[in-house]
N, C-alpha and C positions, 0 to 999 in steps of 0.2 A: 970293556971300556965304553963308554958311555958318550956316544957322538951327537954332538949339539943340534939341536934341530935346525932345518933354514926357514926362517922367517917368511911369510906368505907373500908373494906381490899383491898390493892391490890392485894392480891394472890388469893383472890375471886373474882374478880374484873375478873383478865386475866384468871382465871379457866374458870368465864364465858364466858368470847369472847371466848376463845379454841373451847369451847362448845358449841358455838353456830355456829360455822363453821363447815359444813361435811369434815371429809379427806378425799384427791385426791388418787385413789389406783397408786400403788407405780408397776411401767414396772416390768412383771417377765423376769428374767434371765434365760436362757438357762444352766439348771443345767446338767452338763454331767454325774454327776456319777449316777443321778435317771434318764438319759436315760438309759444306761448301767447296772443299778444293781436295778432293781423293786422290790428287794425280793424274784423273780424268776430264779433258774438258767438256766432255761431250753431258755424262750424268752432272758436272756442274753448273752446264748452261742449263739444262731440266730442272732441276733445283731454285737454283734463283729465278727462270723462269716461272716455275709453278708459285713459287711464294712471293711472286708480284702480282700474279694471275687473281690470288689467293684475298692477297691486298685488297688490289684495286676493285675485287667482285662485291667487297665488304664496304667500300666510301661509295659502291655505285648504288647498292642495295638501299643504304642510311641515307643518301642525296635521293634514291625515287621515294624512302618513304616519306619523309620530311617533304618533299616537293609532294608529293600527292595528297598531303595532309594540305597543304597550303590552296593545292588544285580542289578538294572539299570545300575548304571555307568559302573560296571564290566562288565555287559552284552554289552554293545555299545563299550564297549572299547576294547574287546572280539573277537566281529563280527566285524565293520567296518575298527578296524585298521590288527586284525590279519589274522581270518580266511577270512575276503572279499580281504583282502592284497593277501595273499596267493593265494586264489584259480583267481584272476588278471593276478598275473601276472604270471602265471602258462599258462591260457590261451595267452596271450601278450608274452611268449616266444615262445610260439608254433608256432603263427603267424608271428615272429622276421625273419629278414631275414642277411646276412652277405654281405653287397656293399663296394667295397672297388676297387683301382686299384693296382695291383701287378708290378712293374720293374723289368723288367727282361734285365740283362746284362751278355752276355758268349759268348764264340767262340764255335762255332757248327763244329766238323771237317764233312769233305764232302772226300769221296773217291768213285769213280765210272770210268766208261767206257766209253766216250762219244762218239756215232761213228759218224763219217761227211758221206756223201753220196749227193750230188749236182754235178752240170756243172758248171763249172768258166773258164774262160778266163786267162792264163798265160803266162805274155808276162816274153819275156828272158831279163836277165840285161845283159850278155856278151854272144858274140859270142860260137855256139854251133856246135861241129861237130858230123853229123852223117856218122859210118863209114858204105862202105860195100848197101848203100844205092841201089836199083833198079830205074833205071830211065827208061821208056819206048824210050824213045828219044837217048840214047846209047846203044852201043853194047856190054859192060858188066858194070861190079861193078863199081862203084867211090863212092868218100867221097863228101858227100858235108856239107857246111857252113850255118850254121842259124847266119845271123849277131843279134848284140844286138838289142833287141826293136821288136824284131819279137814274135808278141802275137797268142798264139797257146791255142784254144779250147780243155777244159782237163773237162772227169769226175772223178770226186774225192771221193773219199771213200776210207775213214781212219777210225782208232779208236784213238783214243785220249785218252790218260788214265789221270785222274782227281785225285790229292790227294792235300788239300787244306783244311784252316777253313775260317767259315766264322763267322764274327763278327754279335752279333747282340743284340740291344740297342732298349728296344719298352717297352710299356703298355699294360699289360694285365686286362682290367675291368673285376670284378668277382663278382657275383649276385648270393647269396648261400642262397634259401629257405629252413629254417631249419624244416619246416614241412613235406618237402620230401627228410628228410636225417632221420640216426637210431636216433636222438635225438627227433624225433617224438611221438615215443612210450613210452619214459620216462616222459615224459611231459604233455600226456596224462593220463596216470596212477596216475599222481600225483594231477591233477585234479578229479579225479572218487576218490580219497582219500579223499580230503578236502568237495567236492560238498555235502557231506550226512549230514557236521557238520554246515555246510554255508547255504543250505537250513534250515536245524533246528533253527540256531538261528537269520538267518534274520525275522521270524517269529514273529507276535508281541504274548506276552506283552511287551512292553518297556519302560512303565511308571504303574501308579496307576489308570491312565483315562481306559488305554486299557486294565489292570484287570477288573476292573465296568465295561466296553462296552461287554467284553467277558461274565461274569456273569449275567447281566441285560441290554441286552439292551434298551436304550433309545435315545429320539433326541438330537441330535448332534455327536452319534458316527457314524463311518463309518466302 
C-alpha cells in the first residue's frame, strides 16, 4: 500500500541550508571605551594620561616651530636691515668726505705804502729855467734854459701811498675729509656701540637647518 509522502517544511527546509553553512566572523571594531576603561583605573589613568602627553608634545612641537620661524624672520630683519644698516653706514660716514666749489665775490680793500726807487729818464714837456746856475766857461752866475724835450737821467725814489679795494670774483674747490676733522671721533664711537650687537647677531642660527647643523652635525652642513 502506498503511503503519501509528507510534504516538506519550509522553515525546516532553510533552517537546514542556514546550517549547513559556517558563519563568516563578523570585522571587530575599534571599541574606545574598552581601550580606555578595562575595569582598571590605574592602566586607564596611563592611557589617557599618555595620549594627552601625546597631544599636547605635538601643539607644543607645531607652536615652537611656527614661533621659531617667526623668531628667523625677526632675527634677519633685525641684523641685515638694522643693526648691519647701522653699523654701515656709520663706517661710510667716517670715510664721507665734503667736495664741493665755493664763489667767492667781495671787494678786498688794500691800504699800503708803495715805495718806487729806480733810474728813469725825464724828459721836459716846457722849457725849464735854472737859476744862479755855475758855468765853468763864465766868469760868474747866469740862468740858463732847458728848452722843452730836453730828457734828463733822474733817480727816483718815492713812496707812493696805496689806499684802494680791490674786487675779486673766483672759485674756491674744497675737499673736506671728515675723518680728519672732530666728527671723526663720534662716528667712531658709534661704531664700537653697534659692532658688539652686529657681531652677535650676524651669527648663525638663522634657520632650523643651522639649528640641526649646530647640534648634530652632518653632511651637508657647513
Amino acid at each position: 500500500m502506498h503511503t503519501p509522502s509528507r510534504p516538506e517544511n519550509p522553515i525546516e527546509h532553510t533552517s537546514s541550508v542556514r546550517t549547513s553553512n559556517p558563519r563568516r566572523p563578523r570585522p571587530q571594531r575599534l571599541n574606545l571605551e574598552k581601550l580606555l576603561w578595562q575595569g582598571k583605573p590605574l592602566p586607564a589613568f596611563w592611557t589617557v594620561g599618555a595620549a594627552m602627553s601625546i597631544l599636547l608634545n605635538v601643539i607644543l612641537v607645531v607652536t615652537v616651530i611656527l614661533l621659531g620661524r617667526e623668531v628667523f624672520a625677526l632675527k634677519e630683519l633685525i641684523t641685515r636691515q638694522l643693526v648691519a644698516g647701522l653699523y654701515a653706514n656709520f663706517i661710510l660716514m667716517d670715510q664721507a668726505s665734503i667736495s664741493l666749489d665755493v664763489p667767492v665775490t667781495t671787494d678786498i680793500p688794500v691800504q699800503f705804502d708803495l715805495t718806487v726807487q729806480t733810474d728813469t729818464t725825464v724828459t721836459l714837456t716846457e722849457s725849464t729855467r735854472i737859476t744862479n746856475a755855475q758855468v765853468s766857461v763864465l766868469s760868474g752866475p747866469t740862468d740858463i734854459v732847458l728848452p722843452a724835450g730836453t730828457e734828463l737821467p733822474v733817480n727816483l725814489e718815492i713812496i707812493v701811498p696805496v689806499d684802494t679795494t680791490v674786487p675779486v670774483n673766483l672759485i674756491v674747490p674744497v675737499d673736506i675729509q671728515l675723518s680728519e676733522t672732530d666728527l671723526h671721533e663720534p662716528f667712531t664711537g658709534l661704531q664700537g656701540v653697534v659692532a658688539p650687537y652686529y657681531e652677535q647677531l650676524i651669527q648663525p642660527p638663522n634657520n632650523w637647518w643651522d639649528v640641526w647643523c649646530r647640534g648634530i652635525p652632518i653632511f651637508g652642513c657647513r
